[in-house]
C-alpha positions as CSV (number, residue, x, y, z in Angstrom):
1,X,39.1,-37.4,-3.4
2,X,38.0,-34.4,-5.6
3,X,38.5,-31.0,-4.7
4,X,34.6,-30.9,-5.0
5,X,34.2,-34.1,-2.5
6,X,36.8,-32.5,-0.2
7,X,35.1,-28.8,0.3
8,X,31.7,-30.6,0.8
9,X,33.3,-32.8,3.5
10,X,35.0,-29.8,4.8
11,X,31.1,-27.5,4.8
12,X,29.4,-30.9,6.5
13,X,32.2,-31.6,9.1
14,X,32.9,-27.5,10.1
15,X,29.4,-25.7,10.2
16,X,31.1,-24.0,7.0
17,X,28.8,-24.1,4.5
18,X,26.0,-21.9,6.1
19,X,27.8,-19.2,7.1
20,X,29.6,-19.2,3.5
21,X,25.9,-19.0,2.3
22,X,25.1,-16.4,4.5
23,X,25.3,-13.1,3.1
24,X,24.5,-9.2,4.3
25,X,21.9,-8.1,2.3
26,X,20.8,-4.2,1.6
27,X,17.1,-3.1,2.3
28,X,16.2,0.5,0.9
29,X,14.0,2.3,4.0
30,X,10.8,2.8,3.0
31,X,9.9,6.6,3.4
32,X,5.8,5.9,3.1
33,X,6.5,3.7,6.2
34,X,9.1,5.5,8.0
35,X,7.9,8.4,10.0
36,X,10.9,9.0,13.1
37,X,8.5,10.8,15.5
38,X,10.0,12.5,18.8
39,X,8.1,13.7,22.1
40,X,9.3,17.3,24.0
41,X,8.3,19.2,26.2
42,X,6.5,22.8,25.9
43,X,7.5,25.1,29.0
44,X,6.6,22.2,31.4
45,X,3.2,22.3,30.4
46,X,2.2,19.7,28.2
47,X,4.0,17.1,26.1
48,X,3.9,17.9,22.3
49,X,5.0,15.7,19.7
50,X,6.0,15.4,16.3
51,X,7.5,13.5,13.5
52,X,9.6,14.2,10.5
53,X,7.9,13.4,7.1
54,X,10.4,13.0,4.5
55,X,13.3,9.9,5.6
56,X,15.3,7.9,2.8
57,X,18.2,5.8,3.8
58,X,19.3,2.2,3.6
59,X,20.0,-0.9,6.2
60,X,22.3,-3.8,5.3
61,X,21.5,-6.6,7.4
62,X,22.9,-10.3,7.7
63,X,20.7,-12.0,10.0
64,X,22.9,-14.9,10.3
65,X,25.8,-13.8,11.0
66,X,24.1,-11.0,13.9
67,X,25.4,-8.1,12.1
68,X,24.0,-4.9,10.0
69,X,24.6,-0.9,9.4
70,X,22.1,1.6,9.1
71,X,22.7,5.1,7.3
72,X,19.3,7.2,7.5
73,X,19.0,10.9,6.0
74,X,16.0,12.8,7.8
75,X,14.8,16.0,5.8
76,X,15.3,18.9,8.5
77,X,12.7,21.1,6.8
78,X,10.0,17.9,7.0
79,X,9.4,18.3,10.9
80,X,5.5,18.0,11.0
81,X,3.7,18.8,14.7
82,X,0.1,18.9,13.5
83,X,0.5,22.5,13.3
84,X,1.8,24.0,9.9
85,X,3.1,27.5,12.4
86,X,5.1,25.3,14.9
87,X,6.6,23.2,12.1
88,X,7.4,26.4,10.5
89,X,8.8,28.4,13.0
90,X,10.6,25.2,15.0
91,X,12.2,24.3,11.4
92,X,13.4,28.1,10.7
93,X,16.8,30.1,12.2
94,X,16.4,30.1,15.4
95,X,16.0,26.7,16.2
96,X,16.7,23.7,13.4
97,X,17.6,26.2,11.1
98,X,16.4,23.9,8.0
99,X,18.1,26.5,5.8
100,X,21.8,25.9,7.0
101,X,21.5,22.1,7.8
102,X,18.6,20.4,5.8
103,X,19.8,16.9,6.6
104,X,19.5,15.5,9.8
105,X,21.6,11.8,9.6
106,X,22.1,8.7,11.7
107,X,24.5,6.4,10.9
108,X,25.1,3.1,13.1
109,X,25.8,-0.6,13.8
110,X,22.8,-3.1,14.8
111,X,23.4,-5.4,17.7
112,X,22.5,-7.9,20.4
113,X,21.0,-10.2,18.0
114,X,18.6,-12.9,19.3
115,X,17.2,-15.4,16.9
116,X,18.4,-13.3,13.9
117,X,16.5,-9.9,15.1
118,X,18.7,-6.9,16.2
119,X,17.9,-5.8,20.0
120,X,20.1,-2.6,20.1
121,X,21.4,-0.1,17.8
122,X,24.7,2.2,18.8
123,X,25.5,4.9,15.9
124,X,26.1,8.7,15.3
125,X,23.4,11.0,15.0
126,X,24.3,14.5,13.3
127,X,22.2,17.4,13.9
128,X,21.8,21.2,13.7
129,X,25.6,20.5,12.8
130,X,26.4,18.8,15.9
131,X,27.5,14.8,15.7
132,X,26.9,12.9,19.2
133,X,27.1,9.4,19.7
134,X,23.2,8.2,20.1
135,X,22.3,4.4,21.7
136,X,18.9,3.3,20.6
137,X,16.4,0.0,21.5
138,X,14.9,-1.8,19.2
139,X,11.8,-2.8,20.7
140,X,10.1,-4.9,17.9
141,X,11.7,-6.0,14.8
142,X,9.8,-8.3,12.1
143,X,10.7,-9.5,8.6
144,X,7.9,-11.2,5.8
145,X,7.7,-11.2,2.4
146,X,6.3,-7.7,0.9
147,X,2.6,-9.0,-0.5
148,X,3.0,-7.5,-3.7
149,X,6.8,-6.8,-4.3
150,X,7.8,-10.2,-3.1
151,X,11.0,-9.7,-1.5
152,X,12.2,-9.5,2.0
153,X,10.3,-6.5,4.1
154,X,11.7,-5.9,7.2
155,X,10.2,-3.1,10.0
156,X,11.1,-2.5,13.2
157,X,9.9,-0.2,16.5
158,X,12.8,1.9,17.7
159,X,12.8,4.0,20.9
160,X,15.9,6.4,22.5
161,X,16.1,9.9,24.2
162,X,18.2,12.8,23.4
163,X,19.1,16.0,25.1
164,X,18.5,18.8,22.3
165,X,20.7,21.4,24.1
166,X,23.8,19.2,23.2
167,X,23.2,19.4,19.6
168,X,22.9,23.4,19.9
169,X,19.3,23.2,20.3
170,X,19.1,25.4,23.9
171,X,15.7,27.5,22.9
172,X,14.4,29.7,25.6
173,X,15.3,27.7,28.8
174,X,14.4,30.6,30.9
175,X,10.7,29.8,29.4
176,X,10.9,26.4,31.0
177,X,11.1,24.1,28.4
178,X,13.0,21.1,29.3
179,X,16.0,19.8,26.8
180,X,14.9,16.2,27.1
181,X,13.2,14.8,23.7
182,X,12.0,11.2,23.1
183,X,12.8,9.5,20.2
184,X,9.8,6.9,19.1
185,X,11.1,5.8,15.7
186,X,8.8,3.5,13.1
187,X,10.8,1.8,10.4
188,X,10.5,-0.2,7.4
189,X,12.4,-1.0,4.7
190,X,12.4,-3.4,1.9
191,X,15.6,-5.8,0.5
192,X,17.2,-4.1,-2.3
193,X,16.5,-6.0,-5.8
């Protein structure tokens, strides 16, 4: 028997041959569809919320094999609530401090696949120049061919909560406002060519 003949016999017998085939591959985010948005409170009054403008970053994915890594870089000074004075003052020195730490960064490991599609993601989010361990759900994830770059395009619905006083972000408790922010997170991103 050929060394050819034998490996094919070997692929057929042990389930080989797919996962050989199988490979992770890289998907670029796309930042004119990836806008991670966040919900906190305003002195217990109302609910404002706001998102960040300006994300780049990349995913490697193997949907086969139920792994992939994320590694996202959030512009600090992009932090957009509707209202240019509020985006301005939230993104100065007293509280994100855009100046001193224009990167915000997430960095983690997809999990709990079911039928190739990630159901968790557990990673590292750096902040204000705090790192803390941050656990997030993926509540939809979807992957088609882009229409017009035909490739893979993969997106996702991400959701998670934070507490901003452990990244250094205590502003004016005495005022009320709660530490608690919601993390509503809308993703896509497109395979590398």
């Amino acid at each position: 028997m050929t060394k050819s003949k034998l490996l094919f016999s070997l692929c057929v017998l042990g389930g080989a041959c797919a996962s050989a085939a199988a490979a992770p591959a890289t998907y670029e985010i796309d930042p004119e569809h990836t806008y991670p948005s966040f919900e906190t409170d305003h002195m217990g009054l109302s609910m404002w919320r706001g998102r960040f403008n300006k994300t780049t970053g990349k995913v490697v994915l193997d949907k086969t094999g139920g792994t992939g890594t994320v590694d996202v870089r959030i512009d600090t000074a992009s932090i957009d609530f509707g209202h240019a004075k509020v985006a301005e003052y939230v993104a100065g020195p007293e509280q994100l401090d855009a100046a001193k730490y224009p990167a915000i960064t997430y960095k983690g490991k997809l999990g709990g696949f079911v039928n190739g599609a990630p159901t968790t993601l557990t990673g590292e989010l750096t902040m204000h120049g705090v790192t803390k361990p941050v656990s997030l759900r993926v509540n939809a994830f979807k992957c088609i061919p882009h229409p017009m770059l035909k490739r893979d395009y993969c997106g996702a619905d991400v959701s998670g909560h934070i507490k901003r006083d452990a990244f250094g972000l205590d502003y004016q408790p005495q005022w009320g406002f709660k530490p608690d922010v919601a993390l509503r997170i809308q993703v896509e991103a497109v395979k590398a060519e």
